[in-house]
N, C-alpha and C positions, 0 to 999 in steps of 0.2 A: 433120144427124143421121145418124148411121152407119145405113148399110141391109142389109137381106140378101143385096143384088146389089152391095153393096161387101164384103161376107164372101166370096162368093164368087167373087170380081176376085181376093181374095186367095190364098184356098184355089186356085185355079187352077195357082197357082206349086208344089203339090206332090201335089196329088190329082187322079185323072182322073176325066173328067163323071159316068159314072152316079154316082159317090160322091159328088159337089157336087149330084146332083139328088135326093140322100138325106137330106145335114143339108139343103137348101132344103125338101123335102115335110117332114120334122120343125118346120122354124119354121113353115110352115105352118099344120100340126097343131096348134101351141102356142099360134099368135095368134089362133087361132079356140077353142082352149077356154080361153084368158084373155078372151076377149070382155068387153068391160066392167070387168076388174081394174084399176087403176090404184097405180102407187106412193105412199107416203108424198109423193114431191117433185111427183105430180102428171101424171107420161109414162105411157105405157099401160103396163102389164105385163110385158108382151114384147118390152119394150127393154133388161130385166133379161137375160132367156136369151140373148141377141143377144151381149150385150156380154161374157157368161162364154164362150161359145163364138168369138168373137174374142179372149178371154184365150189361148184353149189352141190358137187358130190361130198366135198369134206362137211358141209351141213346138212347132208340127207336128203337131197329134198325129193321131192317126187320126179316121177318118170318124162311126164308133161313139159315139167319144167326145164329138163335136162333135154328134151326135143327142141322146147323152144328156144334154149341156147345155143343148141345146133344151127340153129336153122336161122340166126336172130339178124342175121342182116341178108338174108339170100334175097327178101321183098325189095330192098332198099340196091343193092348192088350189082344182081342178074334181074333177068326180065322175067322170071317167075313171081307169078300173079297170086294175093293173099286167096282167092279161090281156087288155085289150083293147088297150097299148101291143105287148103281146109280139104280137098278132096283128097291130097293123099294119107295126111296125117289125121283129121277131126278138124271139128269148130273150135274145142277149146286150144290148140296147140295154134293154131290159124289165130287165134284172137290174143293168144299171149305174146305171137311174134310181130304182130301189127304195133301192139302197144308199146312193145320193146323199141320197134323200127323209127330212124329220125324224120322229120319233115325234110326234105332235102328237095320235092318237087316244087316247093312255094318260093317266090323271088321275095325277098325280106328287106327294110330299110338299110339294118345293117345286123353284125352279127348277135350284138344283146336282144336284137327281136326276135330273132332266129332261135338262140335258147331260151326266150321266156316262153314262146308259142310251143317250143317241141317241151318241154316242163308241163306245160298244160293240157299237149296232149295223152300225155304218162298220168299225169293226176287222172284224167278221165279213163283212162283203160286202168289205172288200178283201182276208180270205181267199183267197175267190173268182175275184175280177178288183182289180190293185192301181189299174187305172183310176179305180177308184171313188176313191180319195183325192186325184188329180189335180185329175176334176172339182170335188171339193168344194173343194180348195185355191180354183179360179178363179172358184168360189160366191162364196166367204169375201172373195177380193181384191175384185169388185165391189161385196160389203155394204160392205165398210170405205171406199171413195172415194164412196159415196153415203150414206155416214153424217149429213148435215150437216140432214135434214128429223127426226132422232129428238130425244128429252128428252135434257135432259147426263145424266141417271143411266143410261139405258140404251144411251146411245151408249159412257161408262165401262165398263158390264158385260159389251157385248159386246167390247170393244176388248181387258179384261183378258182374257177366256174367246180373243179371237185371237192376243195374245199367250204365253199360259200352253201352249196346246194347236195351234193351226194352224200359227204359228209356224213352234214348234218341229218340229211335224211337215215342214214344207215346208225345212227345213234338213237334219232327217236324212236327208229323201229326196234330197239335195244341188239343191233349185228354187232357189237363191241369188235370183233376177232377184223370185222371190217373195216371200220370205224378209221379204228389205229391206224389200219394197214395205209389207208386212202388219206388221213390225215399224214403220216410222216412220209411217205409219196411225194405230196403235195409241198411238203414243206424242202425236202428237197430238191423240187423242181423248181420254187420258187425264189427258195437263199442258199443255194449250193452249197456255199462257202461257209456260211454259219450251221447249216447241219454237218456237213465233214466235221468242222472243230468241236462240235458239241460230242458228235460218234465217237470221235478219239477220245476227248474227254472223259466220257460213261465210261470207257473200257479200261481207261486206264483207274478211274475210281471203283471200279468194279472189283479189281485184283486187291486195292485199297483196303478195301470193306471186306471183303471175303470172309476174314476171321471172326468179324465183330457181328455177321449174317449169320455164321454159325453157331456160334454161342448164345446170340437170343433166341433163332428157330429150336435150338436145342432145349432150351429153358425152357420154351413152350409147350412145347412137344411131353418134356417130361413130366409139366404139371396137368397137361391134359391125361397122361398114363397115372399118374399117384390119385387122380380123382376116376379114373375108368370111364373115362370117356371119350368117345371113335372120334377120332376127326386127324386128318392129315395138314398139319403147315408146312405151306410153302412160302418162297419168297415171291416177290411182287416188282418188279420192273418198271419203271417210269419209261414212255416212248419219248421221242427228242422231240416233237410240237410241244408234246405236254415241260416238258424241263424248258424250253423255251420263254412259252407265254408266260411259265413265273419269274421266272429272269425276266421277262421282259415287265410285266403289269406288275409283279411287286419289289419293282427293279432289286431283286437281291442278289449275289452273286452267284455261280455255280457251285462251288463247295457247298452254302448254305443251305441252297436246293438239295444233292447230294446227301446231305445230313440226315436225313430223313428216312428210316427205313420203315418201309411198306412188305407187310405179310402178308396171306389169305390163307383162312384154316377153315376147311370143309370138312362136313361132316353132315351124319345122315339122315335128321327131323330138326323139327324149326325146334322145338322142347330142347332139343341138344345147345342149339345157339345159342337160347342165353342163359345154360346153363355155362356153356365155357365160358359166353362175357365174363360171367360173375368169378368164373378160375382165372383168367386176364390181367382182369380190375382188382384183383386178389393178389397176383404177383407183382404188376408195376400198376404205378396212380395215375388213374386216369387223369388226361386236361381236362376242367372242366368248362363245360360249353361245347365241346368237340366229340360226344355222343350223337348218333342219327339213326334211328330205326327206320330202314326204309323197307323190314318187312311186317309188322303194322298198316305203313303207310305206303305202298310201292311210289317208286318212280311214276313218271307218266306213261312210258314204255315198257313199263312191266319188272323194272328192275329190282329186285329184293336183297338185301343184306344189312348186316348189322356192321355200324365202322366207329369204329373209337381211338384215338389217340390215347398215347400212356407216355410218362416220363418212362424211358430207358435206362440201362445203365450206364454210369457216367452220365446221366444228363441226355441222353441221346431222345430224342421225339420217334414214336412208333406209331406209323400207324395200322391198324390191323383190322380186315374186314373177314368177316362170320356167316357163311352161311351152307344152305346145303348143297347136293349135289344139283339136283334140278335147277335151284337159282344160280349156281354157276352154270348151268349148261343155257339157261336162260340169259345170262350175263355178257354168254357169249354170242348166241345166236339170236336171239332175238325172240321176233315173230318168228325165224325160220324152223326155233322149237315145234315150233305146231307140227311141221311136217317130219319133224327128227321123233315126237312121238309116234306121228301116224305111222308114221313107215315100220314102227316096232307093234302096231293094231294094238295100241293103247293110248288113250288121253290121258293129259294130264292137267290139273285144273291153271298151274301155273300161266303152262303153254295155250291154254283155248284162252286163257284172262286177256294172253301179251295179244293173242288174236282180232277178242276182240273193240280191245282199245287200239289196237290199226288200224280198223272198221270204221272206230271213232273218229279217230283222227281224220281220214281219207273223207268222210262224209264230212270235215268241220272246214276241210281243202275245199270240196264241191262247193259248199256253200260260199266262201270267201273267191271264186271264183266268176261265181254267178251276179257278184255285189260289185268285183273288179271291175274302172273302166275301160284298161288294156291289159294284154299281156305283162307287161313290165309292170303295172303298177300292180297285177297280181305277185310274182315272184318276190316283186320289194315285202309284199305282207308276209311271205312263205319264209322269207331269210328271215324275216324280225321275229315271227314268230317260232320260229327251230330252235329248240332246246334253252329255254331260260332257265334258271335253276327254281323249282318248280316250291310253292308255300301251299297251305292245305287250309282252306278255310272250311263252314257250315252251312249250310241252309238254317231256315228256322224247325225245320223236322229233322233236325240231324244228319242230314246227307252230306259226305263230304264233296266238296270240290276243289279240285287242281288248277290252280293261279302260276302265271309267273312271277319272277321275284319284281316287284317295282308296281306290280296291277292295283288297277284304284275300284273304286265301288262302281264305275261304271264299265269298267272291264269284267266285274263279277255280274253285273246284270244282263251282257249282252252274252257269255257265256254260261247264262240259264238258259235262253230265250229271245231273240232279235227281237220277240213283239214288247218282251220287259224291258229291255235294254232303251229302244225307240219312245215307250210312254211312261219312263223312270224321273220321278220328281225329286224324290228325297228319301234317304236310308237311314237306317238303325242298324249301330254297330255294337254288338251285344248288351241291346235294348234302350241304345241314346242315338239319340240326331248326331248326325255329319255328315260333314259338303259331301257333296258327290266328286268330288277329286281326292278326297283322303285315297292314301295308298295302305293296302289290307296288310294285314300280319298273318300266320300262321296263328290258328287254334280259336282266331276270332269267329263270331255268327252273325251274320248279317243277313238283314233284311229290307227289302227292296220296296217302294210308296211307289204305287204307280199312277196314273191320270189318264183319262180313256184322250183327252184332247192334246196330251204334249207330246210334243216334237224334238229330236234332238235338237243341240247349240252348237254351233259349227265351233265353241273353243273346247268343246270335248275332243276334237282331235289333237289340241296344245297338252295332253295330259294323260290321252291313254295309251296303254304299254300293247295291250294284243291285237293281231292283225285282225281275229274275226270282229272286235269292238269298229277299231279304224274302217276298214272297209265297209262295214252294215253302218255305220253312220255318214259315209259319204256317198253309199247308195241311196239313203234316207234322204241326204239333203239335196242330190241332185235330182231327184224326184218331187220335193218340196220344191224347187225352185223350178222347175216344169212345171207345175201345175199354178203355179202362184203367174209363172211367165204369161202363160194361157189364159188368165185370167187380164192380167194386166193389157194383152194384148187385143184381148174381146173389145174392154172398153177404151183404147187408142183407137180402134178401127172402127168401132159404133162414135166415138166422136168427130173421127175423118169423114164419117158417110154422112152426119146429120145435114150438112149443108145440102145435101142431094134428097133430103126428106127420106131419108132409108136408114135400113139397120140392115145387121148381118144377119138378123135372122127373119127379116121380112124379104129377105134376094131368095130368089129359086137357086135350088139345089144346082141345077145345070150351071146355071150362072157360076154358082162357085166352083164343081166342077173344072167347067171349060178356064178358067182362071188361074185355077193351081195348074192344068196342066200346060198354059203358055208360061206360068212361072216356072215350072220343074221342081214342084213342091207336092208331097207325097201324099201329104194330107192336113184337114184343115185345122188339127190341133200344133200338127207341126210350123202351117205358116203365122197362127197365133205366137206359138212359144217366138219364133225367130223375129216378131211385132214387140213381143213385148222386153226381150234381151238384147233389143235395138239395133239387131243386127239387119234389119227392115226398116222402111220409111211405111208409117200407116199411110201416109197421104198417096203414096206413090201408088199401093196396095187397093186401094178406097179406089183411086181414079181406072182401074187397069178394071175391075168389077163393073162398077159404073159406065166401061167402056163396052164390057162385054156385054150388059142388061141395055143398056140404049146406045147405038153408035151413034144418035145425032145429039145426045143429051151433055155432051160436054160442051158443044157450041152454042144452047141456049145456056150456058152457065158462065161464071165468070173463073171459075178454076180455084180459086185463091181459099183456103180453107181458115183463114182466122175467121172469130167466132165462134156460135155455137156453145152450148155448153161447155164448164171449164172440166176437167176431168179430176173426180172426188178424190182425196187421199184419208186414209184415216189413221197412218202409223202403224196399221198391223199387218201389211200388205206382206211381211218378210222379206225375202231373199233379192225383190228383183225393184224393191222401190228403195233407194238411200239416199240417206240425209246429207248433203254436204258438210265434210270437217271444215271445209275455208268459212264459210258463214253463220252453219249452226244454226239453221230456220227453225222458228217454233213455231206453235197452233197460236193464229192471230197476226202471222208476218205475212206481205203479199207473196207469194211464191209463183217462182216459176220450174217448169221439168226441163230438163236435157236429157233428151236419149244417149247413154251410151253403149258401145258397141259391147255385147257381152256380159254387161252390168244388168242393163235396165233402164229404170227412169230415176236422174239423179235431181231430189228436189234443193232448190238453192234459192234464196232470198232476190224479190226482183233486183235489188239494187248491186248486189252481188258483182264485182267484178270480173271474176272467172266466167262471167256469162257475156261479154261482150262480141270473144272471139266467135261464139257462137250465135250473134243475132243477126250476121250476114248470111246463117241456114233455117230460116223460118220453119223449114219443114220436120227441123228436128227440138223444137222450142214448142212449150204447151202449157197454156195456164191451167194453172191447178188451183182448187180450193180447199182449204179444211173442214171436215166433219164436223158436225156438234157433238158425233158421241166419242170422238178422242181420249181414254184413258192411259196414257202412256206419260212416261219421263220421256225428257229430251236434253242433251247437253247444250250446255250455253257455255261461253267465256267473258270472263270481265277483268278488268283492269283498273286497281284500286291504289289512287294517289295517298299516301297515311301518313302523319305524324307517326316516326318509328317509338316504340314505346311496350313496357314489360304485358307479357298475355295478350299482345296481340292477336297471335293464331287462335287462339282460347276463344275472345270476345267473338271474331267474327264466327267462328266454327259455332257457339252457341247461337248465336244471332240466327246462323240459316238452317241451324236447328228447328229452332221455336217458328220457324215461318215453312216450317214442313217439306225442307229442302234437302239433299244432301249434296257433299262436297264429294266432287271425284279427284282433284289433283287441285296441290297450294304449291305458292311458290314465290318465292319473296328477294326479291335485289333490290340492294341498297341506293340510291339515288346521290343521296349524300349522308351527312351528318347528322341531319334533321327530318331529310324526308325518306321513305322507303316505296313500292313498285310490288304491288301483291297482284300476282296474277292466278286468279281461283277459276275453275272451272267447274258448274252447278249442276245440277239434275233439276228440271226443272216443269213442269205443265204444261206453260205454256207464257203465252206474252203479259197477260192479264200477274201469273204465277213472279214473273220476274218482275215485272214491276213495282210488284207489293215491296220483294225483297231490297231491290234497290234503293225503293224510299225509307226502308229503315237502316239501311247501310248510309245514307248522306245523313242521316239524324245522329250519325257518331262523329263526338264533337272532335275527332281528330283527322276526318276525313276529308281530303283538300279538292279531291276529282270522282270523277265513277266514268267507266267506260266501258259499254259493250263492243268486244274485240268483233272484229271482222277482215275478213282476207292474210 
């Protein structure tokens, strides 16, 4: 059994003694307040901490870290207190074990809430210190190889939750050596039976191939020695997720996959690498299209190497990645490079780069965080966005920026800038106009039109690919639609009070006060918003105010609130006033409002039928008027009886052309033989605007009806 004086045989090789007599007094500490805990498989407790903190000894890591592995669930499982850690150990060892430690004290709806709140509270402590996510990586790697004492259902749900979130997290930090390990874990917790057959599979192809592994590594090797230059090939191994998912996504068989043999040839300056490319590409032909310099252009996490395919002998597909020593030890560890320099009192520019785009990344977490409504609907953004395969576009000064694969021009403006993204009009995609939903390429320059007065459009969420876009536009628009509520709500409740010869802001302060607090409303923009999202009755609101400024003032009155001013609409109210689809009201129709719950005020045509059910609640019904200064479209529907006949759609399409119209949807069923059933749907001004159109639609001498659809 591994012991802690064989942890510390090890650690000898990069840390100096008082630091090995710091994690040694930390296990100490831990196997005495596990006293008595035992695992599920039956070993004492504290052969758990042991073995995480030998996880992060094979990547170097610092002294601290390897305490707070020790130590990582003592908070969470004995009744030692994060102040009494910080007093025996430090603040920083106290603060990396808090961040490590799960929420377990908080009662949760259920367990997806449970992990998106403890995910959130790891985001914030690796704020902090990015430590904190390492260790938890090397948590997670020893849960998953000691999985095999749990139920199949919860060895499943933790395997997906290490999949979906650990994962991925331990790739974009570039921990490869992790990555793997957690991904084929996972995947044999979750399809036993299809990783067994796959493992037998590999081994038995492995024996297969052996000869034909030799004689290319060989051929490589020779002509990197005829050209005199360092570099060692080896072979390259596929793990069983990864041979999976291509069977699975490009459904091809297992030999197919198989066929394919992967090298890696290391050697000791980036000058060297492509010099051997060119010795490579010299002995077998490259694919082309299947070159990627990703040390030019690094990964997101820091990843650098040169990868190329080449026809093989016989026809065989190679593919073979190039780089140097430090990119491989970066390839493998990650961020945790940073600490496998430091521990040797040297930096290295790779390793502080991988660092600090962590930095990055973990700040680009804070912020999509702060924009989230819940827990859950933060981790949804954190899974969407973990590891897309990543395109490399321009600013207009030449600064690259890093895109996922499928990101549109507004996913590239909200990862400038939340404030560019928020007041983005229109782009320039290497110096021409397009939509704001084009999806970018690699090596294009764009540039971002901004508007001190626009607002995101709620169908920018139908089209963008990154979570920090998604979430910063639905914090925009649930902010837009508060304040727009607040508004709406002002004048519901200045129209409820007129009949009392009052406004809301002529009532004393107390008065409103003493009001919210018999409502249990926190404050007065909050009972506005909940006024104007009709989750409130104004009138109920009006009378309980009025109750509190005069008790005897509702008995000289008659109660009843029709009247009064009708309340103005002018079409640009956004989020919390809409238009009815059954009726399609435009500027010049008599309209009336329907509160509804969570919406708003929905405006509908009086005659409207949808509004019957609702005129047995007066209190939620409210005439409205239209503004003179109106500049808006508005959709209408018509229904047009026609002699069928050639350039139909043409005639009428030009027709509400020239009358300064457009067409949003046509649509034409046949009637009979002779007549046809055009149902067009217009953009339109208003009543005055349609009826121009209409009289020149019955001036077409094949037209038999006209009908404005409704309900």
């Amino acid at each position: 059994m591994f012991t802690i004086d064989d942890l510390a045989d090890r650690l000898g090789g990069y840390l100096p003694s008082d630091e090995i007599q710091q994690v040694k007094r930390a296990f100490y500490y831990a196997e005495q307040a596990h006293d008595g805990q035992r695992r599920r498989s039956g070993e004492p407790y504290v052969t758990h901490p042991l073995a995480v903190a030998n996880i992060l000894a094979n990547m170097h890591m610092d002294h601290q870290s390897l305490m707070a592995a020790m130590l990582h669930d003592v908070i969470e499982d004995t009744g030692v207190s994060k102040k009494a850690l910080a007093a025996q150990f430090g603040n920083p060892v106290a603060e990396l074990v808090d961040g490590v430690s799960k929420l377990t004290q908080i009662t949760f709806e259920d367990k997806a809430v449970a992990q998106a709140e403890n995910f959130q509270k790891m985001v914030l402590a690796m704020s902090r210190d990015i430590r904190v996510i390492i260790v938890k990586l090397a948590d997670r790697l020893h849960n998953m190889r000691t999985l095999g004492a749990l139920r199949p259902d919860k060895k499943r749900r933790i395997a997906r939750e290490t999949l979906e979130i650990y994962a991925r997290i331990a790739g974009r930090l570039g921990i490869n050596t992790i990555r793997i390990e957690l991904e084929d874990l996972s995947f044999q917790a979750i399809h036993p039976m299809r990783s067994e057959r796959i493992k037998r599979a590999v081994a038995s192809a492995r024996g297969n191939r052996r000869s034909a592994m030799r004689e290319i590594q060989s051929s490589l090797q020779q002509s990197l020695d005829e050209e005199a230059l360092q570099g060692t090939v080896m072979g390259r191994q596929k793990h069983l997720l990864s041979i999976y998912k291509k069977m699975r996504d490009q459904r091809k068989p297992f030999a197919e996959i198989m066929d394919v043999f992967g090298f890696r040839i290391i050697t000791e300056d980036v000058a060297n690498c492509y010099r051997i490319l060119g010795v490579v590409h010299n002995l077998y032909k490259p694919v082309p299209g299947r070159f990627k310099d990703y040390i030019a252009i690094p990964k997101a996490n820091g990843y650098q190497s040169l990868h190329t395919t080449l026809f093989g002998p016989r026809g065989m597909p190679i593919e073979v990645q190039i780089r140097t020593r430090e990119m491989e030890a970066m390839a493998n560890n990650g961020i945790a490079a940073h600490w496998l320099y430091k521990a040797g009192q040297t930096t290295h520019p790779i390793a502080e780069g991988s660092h600090a785009r962590a930095r990055a990344w973990v700040k680009g977490l804070l912020e999509m965080q702060r924009h989230a409504g819940n827990s859950l609907e933060f981790i949804e953004h954190v899974k969407n966005d973990l590891f897309p395969d990543d395109i490399y576009v321009f600013t207009p000064k030449g600064d690259i920026m890093e895109l996922p694969q499928g990101a549109t021009v507004i996913d590239f403006a909200y990862s400038v800038h939340t404030d560019i993204g928020n007041n983005c009009i229109a782009c320039r995609i290497d110096r021409h106009l397009a939509p704001l939903s084009t999806r970018v390429e690699s090596g294009q320059t764009l540039e971002i039109i901004t508007a001190p007065g626009a607002r995101p459009n709620l169908a920018w969420l139908s089209f963008v690919s990154t979570a920090k876009a998604r979430s910063a536009i639905r914090h925009a628009l649930k902010h837009q639609q508060q304040t727009e509520a607040i508004t709406l709500g002002r004048r519901l409740l200045n129209k409820a009070l007129a009949p009392f010869e009052t406004s809301l802001e002529e009532l004393d302060d107390s008065v409103l006060q003493q009001a919210l607090k018999e409502l249990e409303i926190a404050s007065q923009d909050s009972l506005l918003e909940s006024l104007g999202l009709g989750n409130r009755m104004a009138n109920v609101v009006a009378r309980r105010l009025i109750d509190v400024a005069h008790d005897d003032l509702l008995d000289s009155r008659s109660g009843t609130f029709d009247g009064g001013k009708a309340v103005l609409i002018s079409g640009s109210e956004g989020m919390v006033i809409n238009f009815a689809r059954c009726c399609h009201p435009l500027p010049g129709d008599p309209v009336l409002g329907h509160l509804s719950m969570g919406k708003g005020l929905v405006v509908h045509r009086a005659e409207c039928r949808n509004l019957t059910e609702h005129k047995n609640d007066p209190d939620k019904l409210f005439t409205l008027e239209w503004s003179d200064a109106i500049d808006e479209d508005f959709p209408v529907a018509l229904r047009i009886e026609i002699e069928s006949h050639r350039g139909l759609v043409a005639e009428l399409a030009g027709l509400v052309t020239d009358a300064d119209a457009n067409i949003e949807r046509i649509g034409i069923e046949e009637r009979d033989a002779r007549l046809s059933t055009v149902n067009l749907t217009l953009s339109v001004k208003g009543r005055v605007h349609l009826a121009r159109i209409i009289k020149r639609i019955r001036n077409l001498p094949n037209v038999v009806k006209i009908t404005r659809m409704t309900n």
